[in-house]
C-alpha beads as a LAMMPS data file, in Angstrom:
LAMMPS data file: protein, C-alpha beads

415 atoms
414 bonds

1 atom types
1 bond types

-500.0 500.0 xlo xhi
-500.0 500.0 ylo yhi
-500.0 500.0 zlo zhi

Masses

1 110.0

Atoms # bond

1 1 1 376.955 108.039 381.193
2 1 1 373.911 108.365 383.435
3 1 1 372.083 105.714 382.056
4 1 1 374.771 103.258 381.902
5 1 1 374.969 103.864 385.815
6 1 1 371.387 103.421 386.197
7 1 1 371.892 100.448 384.297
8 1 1 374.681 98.956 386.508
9 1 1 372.548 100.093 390.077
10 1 1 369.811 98.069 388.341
11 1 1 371.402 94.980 387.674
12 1 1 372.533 95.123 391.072
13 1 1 368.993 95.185 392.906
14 1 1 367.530 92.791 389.986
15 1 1 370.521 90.553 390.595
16 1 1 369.313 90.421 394.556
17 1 1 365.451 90.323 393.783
18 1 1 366.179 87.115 391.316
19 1 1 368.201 85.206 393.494
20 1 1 365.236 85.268 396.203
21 1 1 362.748 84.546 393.657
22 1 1 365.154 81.984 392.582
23 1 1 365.416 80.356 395.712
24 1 1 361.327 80.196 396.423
25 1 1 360.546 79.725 392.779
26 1 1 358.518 83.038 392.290
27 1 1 356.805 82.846 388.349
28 1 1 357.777 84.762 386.191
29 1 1 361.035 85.782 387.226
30 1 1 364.140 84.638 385.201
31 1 1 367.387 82.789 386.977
32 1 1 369.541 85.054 389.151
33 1 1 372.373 85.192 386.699
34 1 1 369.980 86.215 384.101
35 1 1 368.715 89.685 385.328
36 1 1 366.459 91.705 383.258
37 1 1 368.128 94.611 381.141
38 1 1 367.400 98.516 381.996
39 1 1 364.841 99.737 380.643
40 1 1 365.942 101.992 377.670
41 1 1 362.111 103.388 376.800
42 1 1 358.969 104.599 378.571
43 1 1 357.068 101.480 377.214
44 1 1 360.115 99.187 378.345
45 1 1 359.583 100.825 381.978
46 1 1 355.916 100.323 381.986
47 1 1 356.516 96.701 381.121
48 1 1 359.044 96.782 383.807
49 1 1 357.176 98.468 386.508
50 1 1 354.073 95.752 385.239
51 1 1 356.145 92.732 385.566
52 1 1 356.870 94.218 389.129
53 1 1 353.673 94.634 390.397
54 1 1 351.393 93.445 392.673
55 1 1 347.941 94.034 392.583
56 1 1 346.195 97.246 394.921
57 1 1 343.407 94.482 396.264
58 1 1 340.509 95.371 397.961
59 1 1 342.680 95.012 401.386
60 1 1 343.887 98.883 400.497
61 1 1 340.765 99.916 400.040
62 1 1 339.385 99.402 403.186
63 1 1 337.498 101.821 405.667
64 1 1 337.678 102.592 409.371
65 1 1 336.320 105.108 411.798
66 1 1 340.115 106.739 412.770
67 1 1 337.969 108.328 415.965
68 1 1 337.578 105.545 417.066
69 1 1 341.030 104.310 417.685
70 1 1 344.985 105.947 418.229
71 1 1 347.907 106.314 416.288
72 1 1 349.880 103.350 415.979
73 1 1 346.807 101.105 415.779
74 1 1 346.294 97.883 413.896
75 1 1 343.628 98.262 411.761
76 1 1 343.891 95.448 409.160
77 1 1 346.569 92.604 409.080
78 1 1 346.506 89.992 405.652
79 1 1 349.469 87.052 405.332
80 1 1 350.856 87.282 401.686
81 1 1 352.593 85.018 399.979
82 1 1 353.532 86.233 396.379
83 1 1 356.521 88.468 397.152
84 1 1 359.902 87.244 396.029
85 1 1 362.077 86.976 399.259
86 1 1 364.074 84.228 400.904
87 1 1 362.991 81.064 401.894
88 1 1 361.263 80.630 405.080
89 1 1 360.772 84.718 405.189
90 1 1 357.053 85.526 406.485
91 1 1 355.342 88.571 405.230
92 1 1 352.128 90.613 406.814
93 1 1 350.867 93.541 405.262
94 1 1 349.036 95.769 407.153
95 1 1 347.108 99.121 407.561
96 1 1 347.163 100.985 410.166
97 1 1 346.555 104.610 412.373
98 1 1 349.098 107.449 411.583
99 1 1 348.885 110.780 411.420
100 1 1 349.267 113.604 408.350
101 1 1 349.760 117.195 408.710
102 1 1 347.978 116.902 411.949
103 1 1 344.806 115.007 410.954
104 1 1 344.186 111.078 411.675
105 1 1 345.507 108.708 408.546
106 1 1 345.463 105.758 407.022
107 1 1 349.110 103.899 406.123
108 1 1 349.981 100.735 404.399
109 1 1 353.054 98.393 405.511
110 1 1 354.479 95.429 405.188
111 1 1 356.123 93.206 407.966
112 1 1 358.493 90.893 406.970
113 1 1 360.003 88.066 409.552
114 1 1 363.411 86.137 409.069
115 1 1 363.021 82.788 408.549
116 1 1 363.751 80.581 412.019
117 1 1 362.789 80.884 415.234
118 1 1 363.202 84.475 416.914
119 1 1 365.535 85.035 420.010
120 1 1 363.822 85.564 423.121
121 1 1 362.105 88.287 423.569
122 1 1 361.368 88.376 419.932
123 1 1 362.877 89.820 416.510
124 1 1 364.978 92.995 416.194
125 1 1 363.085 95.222 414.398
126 1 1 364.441 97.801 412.113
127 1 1 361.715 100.213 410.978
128 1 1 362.728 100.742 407.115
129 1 1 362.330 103.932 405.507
130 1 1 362.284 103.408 401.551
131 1 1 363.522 105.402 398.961
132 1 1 362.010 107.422 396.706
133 1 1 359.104 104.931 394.454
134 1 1 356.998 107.263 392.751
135 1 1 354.318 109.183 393.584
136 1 1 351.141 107.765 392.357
137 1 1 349.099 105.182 394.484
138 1 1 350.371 102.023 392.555
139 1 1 354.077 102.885 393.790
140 1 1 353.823 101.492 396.952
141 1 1 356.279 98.979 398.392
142 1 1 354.105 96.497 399.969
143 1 1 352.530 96.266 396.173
144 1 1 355.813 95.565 394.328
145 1 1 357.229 91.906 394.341
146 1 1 360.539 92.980 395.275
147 1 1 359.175 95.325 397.987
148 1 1 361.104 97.961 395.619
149 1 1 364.078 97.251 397.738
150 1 1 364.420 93.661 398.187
151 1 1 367.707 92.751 396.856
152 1 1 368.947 95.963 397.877
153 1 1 368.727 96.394 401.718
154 1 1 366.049 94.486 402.928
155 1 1 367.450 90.685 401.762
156 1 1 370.308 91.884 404.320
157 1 1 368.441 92.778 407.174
158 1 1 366.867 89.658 407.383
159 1 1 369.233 87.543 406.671
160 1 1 371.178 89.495 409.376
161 1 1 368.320 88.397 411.461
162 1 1 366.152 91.315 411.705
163 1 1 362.397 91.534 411.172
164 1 1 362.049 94.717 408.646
165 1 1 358.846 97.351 409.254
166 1 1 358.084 98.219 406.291
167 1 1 355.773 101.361 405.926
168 1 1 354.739 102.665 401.953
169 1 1 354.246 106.183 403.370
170 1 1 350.561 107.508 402.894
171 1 1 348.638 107.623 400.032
172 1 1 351.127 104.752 398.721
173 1 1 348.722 102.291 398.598
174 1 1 346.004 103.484 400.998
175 1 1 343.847 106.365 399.305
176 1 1 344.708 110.317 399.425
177 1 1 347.850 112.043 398.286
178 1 1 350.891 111.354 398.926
179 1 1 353.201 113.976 401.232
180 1 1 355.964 113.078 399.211
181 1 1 359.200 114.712 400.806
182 1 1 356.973 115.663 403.751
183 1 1 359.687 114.978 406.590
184 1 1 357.105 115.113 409.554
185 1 1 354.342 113.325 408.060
186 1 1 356.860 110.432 406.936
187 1 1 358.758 109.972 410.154
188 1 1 354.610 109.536 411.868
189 1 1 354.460 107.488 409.073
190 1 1 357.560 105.167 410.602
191 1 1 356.715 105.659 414.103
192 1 1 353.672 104.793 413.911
193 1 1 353.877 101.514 411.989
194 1 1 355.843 99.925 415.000
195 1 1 353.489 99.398 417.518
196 1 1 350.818 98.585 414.840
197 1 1 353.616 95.878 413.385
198 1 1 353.835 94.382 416.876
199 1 1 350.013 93.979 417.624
200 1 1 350.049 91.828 413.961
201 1 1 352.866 89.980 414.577
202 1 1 353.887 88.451 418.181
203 1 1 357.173 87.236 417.606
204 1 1 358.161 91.250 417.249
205 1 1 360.675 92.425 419.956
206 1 1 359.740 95.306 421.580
207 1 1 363.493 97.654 420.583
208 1 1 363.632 99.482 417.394
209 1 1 365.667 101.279 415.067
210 1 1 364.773 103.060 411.926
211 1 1 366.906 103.235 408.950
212 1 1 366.194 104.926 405.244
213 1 1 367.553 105.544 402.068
214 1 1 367.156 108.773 400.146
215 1 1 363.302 109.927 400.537
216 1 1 363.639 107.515 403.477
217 1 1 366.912 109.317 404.890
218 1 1 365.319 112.752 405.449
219 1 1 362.170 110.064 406.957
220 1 1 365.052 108.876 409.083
221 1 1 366.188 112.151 410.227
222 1 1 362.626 113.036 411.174
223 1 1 362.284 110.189 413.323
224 1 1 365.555 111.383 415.227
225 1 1 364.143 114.903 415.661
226 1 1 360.679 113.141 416.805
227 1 1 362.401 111.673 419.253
228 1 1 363.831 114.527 420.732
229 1 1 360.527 116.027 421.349
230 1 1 358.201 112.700 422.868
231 1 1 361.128 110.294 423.082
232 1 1 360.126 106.496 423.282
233 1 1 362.219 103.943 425.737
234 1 1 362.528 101.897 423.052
235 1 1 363.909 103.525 420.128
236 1 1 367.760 102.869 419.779
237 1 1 368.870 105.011 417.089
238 1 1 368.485 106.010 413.172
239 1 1 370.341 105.389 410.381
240 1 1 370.432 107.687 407.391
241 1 1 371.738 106.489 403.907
242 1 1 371.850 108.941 401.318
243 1 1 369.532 111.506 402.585
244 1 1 367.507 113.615 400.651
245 1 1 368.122 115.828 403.593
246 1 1 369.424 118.790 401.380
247 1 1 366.407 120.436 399.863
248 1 1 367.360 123.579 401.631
249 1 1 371.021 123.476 399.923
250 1 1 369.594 122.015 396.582
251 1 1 368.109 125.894 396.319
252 1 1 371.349 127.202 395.676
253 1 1 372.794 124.521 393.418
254 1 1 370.453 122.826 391.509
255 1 1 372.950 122.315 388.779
256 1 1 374.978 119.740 391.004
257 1 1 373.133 116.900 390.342
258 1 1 373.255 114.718 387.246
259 1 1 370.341 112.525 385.934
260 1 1 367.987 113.561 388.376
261 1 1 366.230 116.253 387.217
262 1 1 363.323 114.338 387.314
263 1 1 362.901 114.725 390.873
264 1 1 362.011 118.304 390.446
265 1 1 358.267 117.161 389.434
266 1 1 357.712 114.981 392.222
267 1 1 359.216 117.748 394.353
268 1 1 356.545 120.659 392.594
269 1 1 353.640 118.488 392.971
270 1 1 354.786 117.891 396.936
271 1 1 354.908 121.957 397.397
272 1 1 351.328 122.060 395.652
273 1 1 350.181 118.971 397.973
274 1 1 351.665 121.291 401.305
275 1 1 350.466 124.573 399.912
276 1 1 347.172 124.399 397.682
277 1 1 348.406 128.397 396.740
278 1 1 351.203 127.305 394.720
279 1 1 350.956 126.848 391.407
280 1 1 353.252 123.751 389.639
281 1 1 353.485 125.999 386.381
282 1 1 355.058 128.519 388.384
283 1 1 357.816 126.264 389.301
284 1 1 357.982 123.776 386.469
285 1 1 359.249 124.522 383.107
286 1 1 357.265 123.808 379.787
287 1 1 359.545 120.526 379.238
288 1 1 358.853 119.493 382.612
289 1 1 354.786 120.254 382.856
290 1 1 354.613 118.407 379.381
291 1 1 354.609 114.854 381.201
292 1 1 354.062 116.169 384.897
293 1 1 350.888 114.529 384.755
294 1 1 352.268 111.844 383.439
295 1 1 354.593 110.937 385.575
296 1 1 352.153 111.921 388.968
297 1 1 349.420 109.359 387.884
298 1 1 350.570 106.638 385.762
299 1 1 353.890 105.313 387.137
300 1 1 356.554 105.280 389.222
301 1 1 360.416 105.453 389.528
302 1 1 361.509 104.243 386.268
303 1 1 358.669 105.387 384.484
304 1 1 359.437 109.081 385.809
305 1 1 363.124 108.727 385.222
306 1 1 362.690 107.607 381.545
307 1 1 360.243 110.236 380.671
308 1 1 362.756 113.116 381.443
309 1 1 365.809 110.761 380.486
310 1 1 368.282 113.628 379.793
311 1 1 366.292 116.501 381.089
312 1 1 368.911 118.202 384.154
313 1 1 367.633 119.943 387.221
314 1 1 368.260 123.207 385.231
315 1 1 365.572 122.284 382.614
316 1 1 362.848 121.416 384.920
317 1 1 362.453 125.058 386.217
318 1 1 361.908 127.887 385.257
319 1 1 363.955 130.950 385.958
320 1 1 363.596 132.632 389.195
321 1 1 361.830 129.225 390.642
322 1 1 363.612 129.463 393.765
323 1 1 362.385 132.776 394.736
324 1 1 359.101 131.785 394.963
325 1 1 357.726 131.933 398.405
326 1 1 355.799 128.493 398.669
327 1 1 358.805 126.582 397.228
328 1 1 361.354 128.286 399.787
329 1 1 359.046 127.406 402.776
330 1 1 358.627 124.212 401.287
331 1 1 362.295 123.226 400.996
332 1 1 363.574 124.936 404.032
333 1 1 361.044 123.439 406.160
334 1 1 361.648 119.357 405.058
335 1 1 365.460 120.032 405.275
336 1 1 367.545 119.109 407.948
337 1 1 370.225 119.456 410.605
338 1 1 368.845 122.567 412.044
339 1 1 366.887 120.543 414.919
340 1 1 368.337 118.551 417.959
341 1 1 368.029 115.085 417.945
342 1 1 367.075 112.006 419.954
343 1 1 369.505 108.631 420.183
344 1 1 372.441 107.841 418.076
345 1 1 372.939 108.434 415.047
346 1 1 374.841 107.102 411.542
347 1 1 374.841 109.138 408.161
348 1 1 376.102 107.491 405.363
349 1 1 376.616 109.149 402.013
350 1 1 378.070 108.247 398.375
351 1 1 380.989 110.263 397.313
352 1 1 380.074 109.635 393.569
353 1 1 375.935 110.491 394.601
354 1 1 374.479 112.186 391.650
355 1 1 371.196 112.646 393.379
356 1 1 371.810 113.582 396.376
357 1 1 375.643 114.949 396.721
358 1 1 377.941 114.334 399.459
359 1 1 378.517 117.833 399.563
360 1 1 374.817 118.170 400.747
361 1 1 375.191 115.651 403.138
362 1 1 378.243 116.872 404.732
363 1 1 376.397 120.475 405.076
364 1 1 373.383 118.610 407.169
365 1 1 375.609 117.252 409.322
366 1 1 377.757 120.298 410.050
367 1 1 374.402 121.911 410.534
368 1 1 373.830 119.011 413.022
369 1 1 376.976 119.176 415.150
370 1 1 376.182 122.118 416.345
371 1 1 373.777 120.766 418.889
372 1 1 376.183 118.227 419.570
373 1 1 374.150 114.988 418.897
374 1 1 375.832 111.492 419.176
375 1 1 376.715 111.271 415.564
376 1 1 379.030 109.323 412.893
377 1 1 379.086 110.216 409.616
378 1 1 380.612 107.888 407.075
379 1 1 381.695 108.554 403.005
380 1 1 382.274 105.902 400.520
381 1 1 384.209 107.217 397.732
382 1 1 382.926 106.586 393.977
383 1 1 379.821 105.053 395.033
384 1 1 376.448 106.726 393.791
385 1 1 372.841 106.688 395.064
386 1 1 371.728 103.546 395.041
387 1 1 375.108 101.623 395.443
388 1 1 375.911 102.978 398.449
389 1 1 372.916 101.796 400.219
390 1 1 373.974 97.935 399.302
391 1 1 377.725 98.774 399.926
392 1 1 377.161 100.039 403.302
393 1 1 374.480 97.604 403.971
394 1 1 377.040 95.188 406.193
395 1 1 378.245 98.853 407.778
396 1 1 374.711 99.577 408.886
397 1 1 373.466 96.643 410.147
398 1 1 377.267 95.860 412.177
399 1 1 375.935 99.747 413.645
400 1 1 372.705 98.303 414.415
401 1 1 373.672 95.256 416.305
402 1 1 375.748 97.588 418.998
403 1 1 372.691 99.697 419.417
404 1 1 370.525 96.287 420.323
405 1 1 373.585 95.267 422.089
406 1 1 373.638 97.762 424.645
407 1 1 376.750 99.245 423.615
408 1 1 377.510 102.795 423.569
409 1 1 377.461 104.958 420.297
410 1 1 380.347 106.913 419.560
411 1 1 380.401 109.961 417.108
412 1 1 382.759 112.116 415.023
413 1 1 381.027 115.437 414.630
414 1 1 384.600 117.438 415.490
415 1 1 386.597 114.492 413.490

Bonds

1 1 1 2
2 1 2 3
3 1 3 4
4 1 4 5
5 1 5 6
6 1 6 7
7 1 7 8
8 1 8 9
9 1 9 10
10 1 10 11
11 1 11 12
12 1 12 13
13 1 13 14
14 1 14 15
15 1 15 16
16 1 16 17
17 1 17 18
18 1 18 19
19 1 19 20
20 1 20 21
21 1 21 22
22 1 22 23
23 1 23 24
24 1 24 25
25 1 25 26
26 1 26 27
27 1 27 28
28 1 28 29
29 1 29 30
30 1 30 31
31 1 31 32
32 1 32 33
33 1 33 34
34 1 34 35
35 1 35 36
36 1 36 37
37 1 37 38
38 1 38 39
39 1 39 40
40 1 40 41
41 1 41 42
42 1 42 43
43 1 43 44
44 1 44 45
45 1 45 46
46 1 46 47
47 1 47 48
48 1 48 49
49 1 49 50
50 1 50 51
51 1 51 52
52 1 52 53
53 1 53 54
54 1 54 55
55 1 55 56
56 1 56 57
57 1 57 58
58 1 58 59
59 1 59 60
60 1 60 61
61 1 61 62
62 1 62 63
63 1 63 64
64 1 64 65
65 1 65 66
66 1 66 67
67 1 67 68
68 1 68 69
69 1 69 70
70 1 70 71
71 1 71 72
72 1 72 73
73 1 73 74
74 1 74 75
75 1 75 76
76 1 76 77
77 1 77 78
78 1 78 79
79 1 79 80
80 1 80 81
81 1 81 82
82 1 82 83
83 1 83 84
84 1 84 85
85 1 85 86
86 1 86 87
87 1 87 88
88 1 88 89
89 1 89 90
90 1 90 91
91 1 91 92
92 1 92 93
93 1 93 94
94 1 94 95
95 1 95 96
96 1 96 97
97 1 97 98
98 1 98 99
99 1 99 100
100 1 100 101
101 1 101 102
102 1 102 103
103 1 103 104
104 1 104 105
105 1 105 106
106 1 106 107
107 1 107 108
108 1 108 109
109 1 109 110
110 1 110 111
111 1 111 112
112 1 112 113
113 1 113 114
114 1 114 115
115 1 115 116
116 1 116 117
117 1 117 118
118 1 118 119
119 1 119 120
120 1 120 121
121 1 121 122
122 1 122 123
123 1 123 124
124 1 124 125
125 1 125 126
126 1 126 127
127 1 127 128
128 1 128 129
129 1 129 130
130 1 130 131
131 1 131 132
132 1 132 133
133 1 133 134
134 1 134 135
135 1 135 136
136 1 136 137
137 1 137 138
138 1 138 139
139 1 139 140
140 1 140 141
141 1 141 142
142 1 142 143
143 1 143 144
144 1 144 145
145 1 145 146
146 1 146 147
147 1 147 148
148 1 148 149
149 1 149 150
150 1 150 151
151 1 151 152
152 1 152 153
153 1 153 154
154 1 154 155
155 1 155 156
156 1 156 157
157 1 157 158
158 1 158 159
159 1 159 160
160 1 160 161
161 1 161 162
162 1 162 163
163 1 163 164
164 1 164 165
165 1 165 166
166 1 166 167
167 1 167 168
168 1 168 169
169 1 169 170
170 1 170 171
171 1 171 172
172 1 172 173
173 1 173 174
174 1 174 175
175 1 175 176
176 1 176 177
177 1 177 178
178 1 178 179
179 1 179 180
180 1 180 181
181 1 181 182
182 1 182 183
183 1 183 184
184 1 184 185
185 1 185 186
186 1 186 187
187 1 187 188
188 1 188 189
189 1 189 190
190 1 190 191
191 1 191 192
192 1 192 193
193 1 193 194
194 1 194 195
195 1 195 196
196 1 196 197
197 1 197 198
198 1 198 199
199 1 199 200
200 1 200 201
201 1 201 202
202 1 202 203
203 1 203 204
204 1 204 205
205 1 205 206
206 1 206 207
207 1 207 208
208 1 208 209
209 1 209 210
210 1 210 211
211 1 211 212
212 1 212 213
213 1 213 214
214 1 214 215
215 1 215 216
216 1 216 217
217 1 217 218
218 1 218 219
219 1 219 220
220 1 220 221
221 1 221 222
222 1 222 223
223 1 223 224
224 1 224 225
225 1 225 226
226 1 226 227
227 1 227 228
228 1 228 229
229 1 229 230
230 1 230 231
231 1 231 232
232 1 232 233
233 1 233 234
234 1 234 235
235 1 235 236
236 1 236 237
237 1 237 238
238 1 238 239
239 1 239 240
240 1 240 241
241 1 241 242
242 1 242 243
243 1 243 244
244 1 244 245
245 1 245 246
246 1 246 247
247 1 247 248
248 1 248 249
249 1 249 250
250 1 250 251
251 1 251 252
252 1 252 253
253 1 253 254
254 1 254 255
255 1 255 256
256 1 256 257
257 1 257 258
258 1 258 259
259 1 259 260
260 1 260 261
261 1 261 262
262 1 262 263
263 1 263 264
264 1 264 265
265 1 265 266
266 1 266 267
267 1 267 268
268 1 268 269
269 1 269 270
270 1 270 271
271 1 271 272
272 1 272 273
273 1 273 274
274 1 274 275
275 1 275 276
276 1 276 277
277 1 277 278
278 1 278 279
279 1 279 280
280 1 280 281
281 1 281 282
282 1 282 283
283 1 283 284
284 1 284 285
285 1 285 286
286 1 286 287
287 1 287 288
288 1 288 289
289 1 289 290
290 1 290 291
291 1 291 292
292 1 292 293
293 1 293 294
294 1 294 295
295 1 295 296
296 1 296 297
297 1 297 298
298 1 298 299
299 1 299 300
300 1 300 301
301 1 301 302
302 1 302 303
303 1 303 304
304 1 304 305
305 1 305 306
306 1 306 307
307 1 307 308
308 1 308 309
309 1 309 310
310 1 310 311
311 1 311 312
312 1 312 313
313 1 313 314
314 1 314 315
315 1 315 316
316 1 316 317
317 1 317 318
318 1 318 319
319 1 319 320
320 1 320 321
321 1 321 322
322 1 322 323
323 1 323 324
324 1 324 325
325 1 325 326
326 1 326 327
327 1 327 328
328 1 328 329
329 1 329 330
330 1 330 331
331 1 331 332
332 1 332 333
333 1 333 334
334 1 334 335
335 1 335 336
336 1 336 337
337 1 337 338
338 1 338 339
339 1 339 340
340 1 340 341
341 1 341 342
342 1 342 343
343 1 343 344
344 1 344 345
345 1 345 346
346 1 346 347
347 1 347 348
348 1 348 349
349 1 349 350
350 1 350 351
351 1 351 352
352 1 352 353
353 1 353 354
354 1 354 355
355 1 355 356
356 1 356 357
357 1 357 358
358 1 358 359
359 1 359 360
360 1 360 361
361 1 361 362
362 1 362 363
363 1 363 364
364 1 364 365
365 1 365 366
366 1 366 367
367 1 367 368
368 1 368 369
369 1 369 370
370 1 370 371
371 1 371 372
372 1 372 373
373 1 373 374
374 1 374 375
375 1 375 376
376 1 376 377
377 1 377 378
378 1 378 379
379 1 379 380
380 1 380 381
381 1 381 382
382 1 382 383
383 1 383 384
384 1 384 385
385 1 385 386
386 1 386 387
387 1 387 388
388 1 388 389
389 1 389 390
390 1 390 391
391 1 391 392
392 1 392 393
393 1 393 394
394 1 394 395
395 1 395 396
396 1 396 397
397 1 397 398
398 1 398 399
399 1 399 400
400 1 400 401
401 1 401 402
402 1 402 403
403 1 403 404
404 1 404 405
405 1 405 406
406 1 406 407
407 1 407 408
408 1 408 409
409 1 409 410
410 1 410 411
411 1 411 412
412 1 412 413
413 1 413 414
414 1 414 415
């Protein structure tokens, strides 16, 4: 059952990513009725994930002096062409100044423009938070064709007339490890890739949102929070889709997802990257250290799902794993809810989520309430992880254009 609703979320984005390539003739790419099937093997996701790629040029590998300069500085800007988006869409990757656990960093992003010419005083930007992609260095966004999320999100934004921020997170991409559930370090990560975005393109406006998915969500949420503490005049809001927001509640029911027990490794080897003490084998079952390395260094998303394809949450760990002090700290500290936050907000979950479950969702934003934030939190019954970020995409962006409107947010925290 799981894989034949991986199968049907994956039709959807290849359905999207076609019809762009479609419409600018990208090689290699099929028709947009013709998408390619899910990948029922590891090998079939490597050739998957290979078809997908983009190469990590020597534009990644670059060097600066970080002293030298502040966060949110344009380092490096490049115009690429070989993405498959809509015609007349512009893309800019980019590196740039962030910051990691305290200490001065190096991000990756990619800017991508609508086609036509921007309103005065420049392009809407959303700042988009992506979904989990892998953890290795070849996962990153700006390095995929399809920007990972390109038929699924992003091909909406801009056609709704938005210029899309697109960071990869650190150490997707750009050298060094990635922080991967780190919600600090991503939401620096986001913040930090706007005013870099606007110095490398000029038609940017100057007003922002941010809006994630999943991985991206809790990113989301940590922008809000940020914003609470050093607020900027220009920041309208977040939006959070599907937020992995729940690591706190995923201690005490591990067993309610379904086909994501893969996660788990990605999640051991982000506790290690946070605290060099902990030990992945203390966490991680035999089944799941057997391809940990694996799946840490030699692909990304579908090449992790498919090599624990059937493997539950339950299986990954081992027994008394969330006892263990590193993990705890870990998980209580990138949750969410607890903190006040800054501007609007919308949280949008999937009432058939097997990933991240709406019951999870609706605990963060109890949590939340309490400091009485300008919230609205929406459900979409049967829909699961990644279908509920393209059938709330119209949702999002009709929130988004009242925030650059000027018009008030409403919320429904005691609804």
């Amino acid at each position: 059952m799981i894989r034949e609703m991986r199968a049907l979320e994956w039709r959807g984005i290849a359905m999207g990513v076609l019809a762009a390539a479609a419409v600018i003739g990208q090689p290699g790419l099929t028709r947009a009725d013709d998408p390619p099937p899910f990948p029922k093997t590891v090998e079939e996701a490597v050739l998957a994930e290979k078809d997908d790629a983009l190469p990590l040029t020597a534009f990644y590998d670059q060097s600066f002096r970080l002293a030298d300069s502040k966060p949110g500085a344009l380092l490096a800007s490049e115009t690429v062409s070989d993405y498959a988006l809509a015609a007349g869409v512009t893309a800019t990757r980019i590196l740039y100044h962030s910051v990691q656990d305290g200490a001065d960093a190096m991000t990756s992003a990619v800017v991508l423009t609508p086609a036509g010419t921007p309103p005065e005083g420049g392009w809407p930007v959303i700042a988009w938070a992506h979904g989990t992609s892998g953890i290795a260095r070849q996962c990153a966004p700006s390095a995929m064709k399809d920007v990972y999320y390109g038929g699924e999100g992003l091909a909406g934004m801009l056609a709704g007339g938005f210029a899309v921020v697109a960071t990869d997170y650190h150490g997707l991409g750009t050298k060094g490890h990635h922080p991967y559930m780190n919600k600090a370090d991503q939401a620096n990560d986001v913040i930090y890739s706007v005013p870099a975005a606007r110095k490398a393109v000029a038609t940017l406006g100057k007003k922002w949102v941010v809006d994630g998915h999943s991985q991206g969500g809790l990113a989301a949420w940590g922008v809000a929070e940020a914003q609470a503490k050093s607020p900027d005049p220009d920041y309208l809001g977040a939006v959070a889709v599907a937020g992995a927001t729940h690591l706190g509640w995923f201690l005490d029911h591990p067993e309610a997802t379904k086909g994501a027990g893969f996660y788990l490794a990605w999640h051991a080897y982000a506790v290690q990257q946070n605290y060099p003490e902990f030990k992945v084998e203390d966490m991680l079952s035999s089944a799941a250290m057997d391809r940990y390395e694996k799946v840490t260094n030699e692909g990304c998303w579908l090449y992790g799902f498919l090599n624990y394809d059937g493997v539950e949450a339950p299986q990954m760990v081992k027994p008394g794993w969330r006892d263990n002090k590193w993990v705890r700290k870990f998980y209580l500290e990138n949750s969410a809810g607890d903190k006040p936050v800054g501007g609007p907000m919308l949280v949008i979950a999937g009432e058939g989520d097997n990933s991240v479950p709406v019951e999870a969702i609706r605990d963060t934003v109890k949590k939340a309430c309490g400091n009485k934030p300008v919230l609205e939190f929406k459900s979409y019954p049967g829909l699961d992880h990644d279908p509920v970020m393209s059938e709330s995409t119209a949702a999002q962006l009709d929130w988004i254009r009242d925030r650059f409107a000027g018009k008030a947010a409403s919320g429904n925290c005691s609804g």
